[in-house]
ROLO-865053 format. One record per residue (C-alpha): residue in three letters; y, z negated, x negated. Coordinates in steps of 0.02 Angstrom, whole numbers, padded with zeros to 5 digits, always signed. Example, Ala and Ser with C-alpha at 12.3 -4.5 7.8 and 13.67 -1.06 7.14 Angstrom:
<sites>
ALA-00225-00390-00615
SER-00053-00357-00684
</sites>
This chain:
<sites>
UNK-02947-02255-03950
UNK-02777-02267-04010
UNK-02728-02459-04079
UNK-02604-02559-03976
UNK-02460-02620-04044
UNK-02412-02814-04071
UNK-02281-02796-03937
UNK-02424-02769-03819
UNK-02528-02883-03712
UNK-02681-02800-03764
UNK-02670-02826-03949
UNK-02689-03002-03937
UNK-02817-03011-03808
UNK-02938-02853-03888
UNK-03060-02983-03953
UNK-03059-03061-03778
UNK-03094-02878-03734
UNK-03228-02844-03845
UNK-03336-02997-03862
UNK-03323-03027-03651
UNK-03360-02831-03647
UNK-03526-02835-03756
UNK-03587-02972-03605
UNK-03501-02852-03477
UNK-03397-02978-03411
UNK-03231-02897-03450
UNK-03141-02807-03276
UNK-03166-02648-03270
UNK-02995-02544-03253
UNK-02970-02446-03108
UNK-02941-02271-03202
UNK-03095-02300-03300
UNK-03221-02149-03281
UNK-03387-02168-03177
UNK-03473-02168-03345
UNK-03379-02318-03413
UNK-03394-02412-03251
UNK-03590-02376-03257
UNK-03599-02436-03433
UNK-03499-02583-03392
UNK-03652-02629-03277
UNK-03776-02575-03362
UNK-03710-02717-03496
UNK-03691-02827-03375
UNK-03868-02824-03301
UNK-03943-02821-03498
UNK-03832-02971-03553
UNK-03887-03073-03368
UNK-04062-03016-03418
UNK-04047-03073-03617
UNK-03974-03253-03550
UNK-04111-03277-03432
UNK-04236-03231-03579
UNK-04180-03367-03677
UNK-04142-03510-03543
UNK-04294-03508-03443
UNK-04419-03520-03590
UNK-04312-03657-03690
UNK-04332-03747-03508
UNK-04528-03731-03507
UNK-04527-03774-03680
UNK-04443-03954-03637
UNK-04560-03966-03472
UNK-04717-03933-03599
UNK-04654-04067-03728
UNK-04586-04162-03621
UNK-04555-04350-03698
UNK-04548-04285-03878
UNK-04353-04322-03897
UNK-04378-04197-04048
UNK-04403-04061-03946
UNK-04279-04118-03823
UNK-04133-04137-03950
UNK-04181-03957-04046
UNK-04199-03841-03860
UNK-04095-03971-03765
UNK-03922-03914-03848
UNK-03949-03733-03854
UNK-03979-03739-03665
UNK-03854-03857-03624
UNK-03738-03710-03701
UNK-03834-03547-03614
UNK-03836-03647-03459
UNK-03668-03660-03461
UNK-03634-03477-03517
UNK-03773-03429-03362
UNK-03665-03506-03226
UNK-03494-03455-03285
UNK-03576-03272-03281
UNK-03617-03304-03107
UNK-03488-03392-03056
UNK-03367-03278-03103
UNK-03446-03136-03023
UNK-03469-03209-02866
UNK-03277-03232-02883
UNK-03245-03077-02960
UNK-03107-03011-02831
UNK-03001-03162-02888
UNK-03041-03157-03057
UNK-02957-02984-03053
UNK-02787-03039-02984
UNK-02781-03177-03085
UNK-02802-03036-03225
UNK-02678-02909-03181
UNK-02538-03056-03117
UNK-02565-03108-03305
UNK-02546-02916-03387
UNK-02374-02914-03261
UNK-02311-03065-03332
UNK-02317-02998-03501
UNK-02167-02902-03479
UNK-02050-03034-03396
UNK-01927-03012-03541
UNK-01889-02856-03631
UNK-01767-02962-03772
UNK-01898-02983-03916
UNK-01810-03154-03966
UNK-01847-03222-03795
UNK-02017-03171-03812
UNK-02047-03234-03980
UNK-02130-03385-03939
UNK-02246-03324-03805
UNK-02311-03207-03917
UNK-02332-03338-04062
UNK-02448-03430-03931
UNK-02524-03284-03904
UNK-02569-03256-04061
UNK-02646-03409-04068
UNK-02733-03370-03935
UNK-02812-03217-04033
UNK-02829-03315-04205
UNK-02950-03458-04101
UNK-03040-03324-04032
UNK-03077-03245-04178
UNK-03130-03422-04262
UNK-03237-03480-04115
UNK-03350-03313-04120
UNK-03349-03327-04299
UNK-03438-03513-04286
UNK-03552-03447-04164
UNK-03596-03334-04252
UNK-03631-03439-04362
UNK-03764-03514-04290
UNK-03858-03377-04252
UNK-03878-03325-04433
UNK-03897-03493-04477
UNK-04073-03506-04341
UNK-04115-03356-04388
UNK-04117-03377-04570
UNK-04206-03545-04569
UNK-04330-03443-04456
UNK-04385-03318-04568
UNK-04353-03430-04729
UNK-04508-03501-04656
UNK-04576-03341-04601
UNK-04573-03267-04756
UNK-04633-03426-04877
UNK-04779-03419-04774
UNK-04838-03231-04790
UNK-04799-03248-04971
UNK-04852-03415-05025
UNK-05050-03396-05068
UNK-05078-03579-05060
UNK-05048-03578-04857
UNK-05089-03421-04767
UNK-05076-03517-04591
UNK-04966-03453-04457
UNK-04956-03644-04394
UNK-04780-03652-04463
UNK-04712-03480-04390
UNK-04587-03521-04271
UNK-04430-03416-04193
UNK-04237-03449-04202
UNK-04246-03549-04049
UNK-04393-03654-04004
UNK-04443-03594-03839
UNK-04636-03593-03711
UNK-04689-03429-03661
UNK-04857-03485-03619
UNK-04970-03372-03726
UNK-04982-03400-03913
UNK-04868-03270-04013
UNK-04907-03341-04199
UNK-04990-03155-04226
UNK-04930-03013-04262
UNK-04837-02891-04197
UNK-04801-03005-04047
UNK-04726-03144-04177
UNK-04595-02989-04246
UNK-04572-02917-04088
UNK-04531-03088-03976
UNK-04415-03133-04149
UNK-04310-02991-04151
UNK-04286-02993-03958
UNK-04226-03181-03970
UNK-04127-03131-04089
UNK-04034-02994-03996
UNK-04032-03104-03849
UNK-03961-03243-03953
UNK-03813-03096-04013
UNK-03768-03053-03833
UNK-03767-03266-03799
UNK-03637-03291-03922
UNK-03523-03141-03867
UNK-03540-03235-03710
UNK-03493-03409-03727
UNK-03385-03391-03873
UNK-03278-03230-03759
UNK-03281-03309-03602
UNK-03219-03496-03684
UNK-03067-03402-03789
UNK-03032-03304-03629
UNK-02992-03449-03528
UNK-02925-03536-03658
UNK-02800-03369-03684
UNK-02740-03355-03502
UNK-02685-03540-03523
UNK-02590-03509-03665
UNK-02511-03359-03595
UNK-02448-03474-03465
UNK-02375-03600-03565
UNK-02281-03471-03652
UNK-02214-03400-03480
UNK-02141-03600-03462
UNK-02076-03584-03636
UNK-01981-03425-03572
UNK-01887-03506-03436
UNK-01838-03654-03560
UNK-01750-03514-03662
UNK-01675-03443-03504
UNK-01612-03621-03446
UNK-01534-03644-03636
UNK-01457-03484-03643
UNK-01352-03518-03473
UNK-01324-03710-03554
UNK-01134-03647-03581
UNK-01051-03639-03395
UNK-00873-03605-03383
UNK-00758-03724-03284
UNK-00672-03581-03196
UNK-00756-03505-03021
UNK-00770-03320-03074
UNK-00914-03343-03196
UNK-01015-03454-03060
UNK-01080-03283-02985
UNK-01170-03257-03142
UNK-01227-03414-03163
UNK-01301-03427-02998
UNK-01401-03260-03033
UNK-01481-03334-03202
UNK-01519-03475-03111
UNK-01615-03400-02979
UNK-01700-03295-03092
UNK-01770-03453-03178
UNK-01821-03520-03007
UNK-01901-03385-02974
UNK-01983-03368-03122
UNK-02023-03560-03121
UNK-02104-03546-02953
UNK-02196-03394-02993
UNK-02281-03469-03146
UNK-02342-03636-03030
UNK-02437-03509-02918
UNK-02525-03465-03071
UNK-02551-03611-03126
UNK-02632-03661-02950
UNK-02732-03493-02946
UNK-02821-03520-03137
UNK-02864-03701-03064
UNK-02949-03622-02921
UNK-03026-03522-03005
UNK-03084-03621-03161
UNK-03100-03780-03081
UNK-03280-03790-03063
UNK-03332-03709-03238
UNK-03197-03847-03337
UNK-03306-03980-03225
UNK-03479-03918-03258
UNK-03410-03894-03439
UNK-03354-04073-03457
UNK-03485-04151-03358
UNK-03617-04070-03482
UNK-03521-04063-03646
UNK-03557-04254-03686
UNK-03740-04211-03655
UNK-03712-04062-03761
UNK-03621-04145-03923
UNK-03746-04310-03907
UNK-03894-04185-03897
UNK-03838-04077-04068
UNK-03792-04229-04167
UNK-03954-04312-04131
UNK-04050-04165-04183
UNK-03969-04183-04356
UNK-03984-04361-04375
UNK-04180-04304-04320
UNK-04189-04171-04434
UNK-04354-04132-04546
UNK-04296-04036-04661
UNK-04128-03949-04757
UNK-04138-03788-04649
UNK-04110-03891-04496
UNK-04026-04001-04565
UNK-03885-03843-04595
UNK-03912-03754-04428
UNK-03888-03911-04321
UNK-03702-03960-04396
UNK-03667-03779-04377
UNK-03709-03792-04185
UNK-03625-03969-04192
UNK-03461-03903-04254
UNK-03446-03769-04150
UNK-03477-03881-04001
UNK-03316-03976-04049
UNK-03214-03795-04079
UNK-03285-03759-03900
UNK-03211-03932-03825
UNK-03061-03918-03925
UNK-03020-03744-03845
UNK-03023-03830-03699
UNK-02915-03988-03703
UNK-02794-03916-03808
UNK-02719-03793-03709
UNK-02705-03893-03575
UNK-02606-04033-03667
UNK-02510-03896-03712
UNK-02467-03848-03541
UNK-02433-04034-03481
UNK-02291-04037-03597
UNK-02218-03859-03579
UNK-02224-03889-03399
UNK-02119-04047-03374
UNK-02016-03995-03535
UNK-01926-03884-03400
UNK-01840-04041-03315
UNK-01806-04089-03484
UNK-01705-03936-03545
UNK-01611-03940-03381
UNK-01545-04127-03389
UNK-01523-04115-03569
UNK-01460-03962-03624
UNK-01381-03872-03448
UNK-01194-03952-03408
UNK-01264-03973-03236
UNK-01103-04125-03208
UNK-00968-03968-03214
UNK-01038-03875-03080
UNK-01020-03872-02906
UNK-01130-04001-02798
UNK-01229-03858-02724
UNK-01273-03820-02879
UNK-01312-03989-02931
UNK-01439-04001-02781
UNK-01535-03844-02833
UNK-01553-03897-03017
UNK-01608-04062-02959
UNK-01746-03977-02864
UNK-01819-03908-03005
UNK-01799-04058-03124
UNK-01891-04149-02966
UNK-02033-04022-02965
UNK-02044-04013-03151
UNK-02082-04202-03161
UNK-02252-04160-03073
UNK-02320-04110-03211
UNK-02427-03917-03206
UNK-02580-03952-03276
UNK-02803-03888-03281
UNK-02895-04008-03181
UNK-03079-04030-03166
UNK-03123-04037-02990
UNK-02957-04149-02970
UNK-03046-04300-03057
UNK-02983-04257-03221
UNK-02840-04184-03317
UNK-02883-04063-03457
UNK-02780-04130-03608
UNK-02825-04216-03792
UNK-02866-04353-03704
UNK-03014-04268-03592
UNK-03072-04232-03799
UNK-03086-04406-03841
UNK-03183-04448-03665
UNK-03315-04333-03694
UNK-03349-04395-03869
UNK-03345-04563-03799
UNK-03453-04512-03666
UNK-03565-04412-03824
UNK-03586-04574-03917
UNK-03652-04683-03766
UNK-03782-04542-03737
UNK-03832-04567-03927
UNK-03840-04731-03928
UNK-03959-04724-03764
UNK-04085-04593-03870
UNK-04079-04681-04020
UNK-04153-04854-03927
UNK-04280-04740-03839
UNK-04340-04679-04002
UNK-04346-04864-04068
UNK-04457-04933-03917
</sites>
């Protein structure tokens, strides 16, 4: 497969492409063979399948220890976060004709400009975009070596330590119920090294589907940051009439352009409006959960594995909010720009109208909403830790009494 170039969309969203594509959540292309398209499902149906594996024994495992908040703190984060990853799978493919225009309108928009200093800082946000992609999968991954390890740490010190031959101790990554005892062998190696794999395809999931969202809002704040240069480079408006013809062209090209991006803006809220509220709703339960379980913890293994899962709660959050504060400003930045930098008092009055329009529009602000109750933004990050704390502070008096 020959490697795109940086001037190319799919550079910076390949790791989108691959970690969303080992869950087989990434659109298939229309000229893609019937082999590829097979595969695609066939990826699809074993990632669904390795999610389910995981979520509904972690859930009999809380219903079978159910008011040990030890147990509840340990499984309860892990399957607040395949939960999540679970109903953004099917979410999104019950939406997946929408998910697909939102795709290619995105890819389109990519080559708005052809002047590489115009498109210098969308691709700078893009490559942020890629960077935090990168990092987020990294920390997930993370914690998947970090389980496993403390797993067969005590795996291992058991079949080698003479003293204590039990299998009492054995225990897998993830604590889960499968309602049969699987302390033995082979079904102790087998059922570890299919969590495991499970666990793999889990954290492609979550951490490509996250950074994918997280990239298409990006991508759209550059697209404002585009116009701003437009508006800026028509700042400098002749007094006499034969250069208005001009202007007027540049200026409808940024309306365009302007009103193009807000119907993008309205069609990612459509369709991520109910995962950012399921996300938010649960993330507080999620955060209080993980740093309760390392408060709780009995010993240095998971002591290690649960600020791994902690931290890469708050790099999940944080690819959340801050985009969207990002886009909040970009957005009414636009009104900005024109009032500030565009000599809108030597032009004509109809031209005054039209750029008062836009400055009107731009002051209601484009932004990620939960459901409409809440803007995504930095401040949405201190709510749910706010929100995280009260939980904690609940569990920690329940433990007392």
């Amino acid at each position: 497969m020959k490697e795109p170039t940086k001037s190319s969309i799919d550079y910076y969203i390949l790791p989108n492409k691959i970690f969303c594509g080992m869950a087989g959540m990434w659109p298939i292309e229309e000229n893609s063979s019937t082999f590829s398209k097979l595969f695609a499902y066939f990826r699809l149906l074993f990632a669904l399948t390795a999610v389910s594996s995981v979520f509904v024994p972690e859930i009999l495992a809380i219903a079978v220890n159910w008011g040990d908040l030890k147990v509840l703190a340990g499984v309860g984060c892990v399957l607040t976060s395949v939960g999540q990853l679970l109903f953004k799978m099917i979410y999104l493919l019950a939406r997946k004709k929408r998910t697909y225009q939102l795709y290619y309108e995105l890819r389109n928009l990519w080559d708005a400009s052809d002047d590489p200093e115009e498109w210098q800082p969308c691709e700078q946000l893009a490559n942020w975009a890629r960077i935090l992609t990168i990092v987020f999968y990294s920390s997930c991954m993370c914690n998947v070596i970090t389980f496993a390890t403390a797993a067969a740490f005590d795996y291992f010190n058991i079949n080698y330590n003479v003293s204590d031959a039990s299998n009492d101790n054995r225990h897998l990554p993830f604590e889960v119920w499968y309602g049969t005892d699987i302390t033995e062998s082979p079904k102790f190696e087998i059922a570890f090294i299919c969590q495991f794999i499970a666990s793999l395809i889990c954290c492609a999931g979550i951490s490509g589907l996250d950074a994918t969202f997280m990239t298409i809002i990006l991508h759209v704040c550059g697209q404002f940051k585009l116009i701003n240069i437009w508006i800026n480079k028509i700042c400098c408006v002749p007094t006499d009439g034969n250069c208005l013809p001009q202007f007027e062209v540049d200026l409808l090209k940024c309306v365009q352009h302007h009103q193009r991006i807000i119907n993008v803006v309205n069609e990612v809220n459509n369709l991520l409006a109910p995962i950012i509220f399921v996300q938010i709703l649960t993330s507080g339960v999620e955060i209080c959960l993980s740093g309760f379980a390392v408060l709780d913890n009995g010993t240095s293994t998971d002591l290690l594995k649960f600020i791994s899962y902690l931290t890469s709660m708050g790099i999940q959050l944080v690819l959340w909010c801050w985009p969207g504060e990002i886009l909040v400003q970009e957005s009414q930045q636009v009104g900005h720009v024109i009032y500030l930098n565009l000599p809108w008092y030597n032009l004509p009055p109809i031209y005054r109208r039209q750029l008062s329009f836009i400055i009107v529009r731009a002051q209601q602000q484009c932004s990620i909403n939960a459901l409409t109750f809440q803007v995504i933004s930095i401040h949405t990050l201190t709510s749910v830790f706010n929100t995280a704390a009260s939980y904690f502070t609940l569990l920690r008096q329940m433990q007392q009494k």
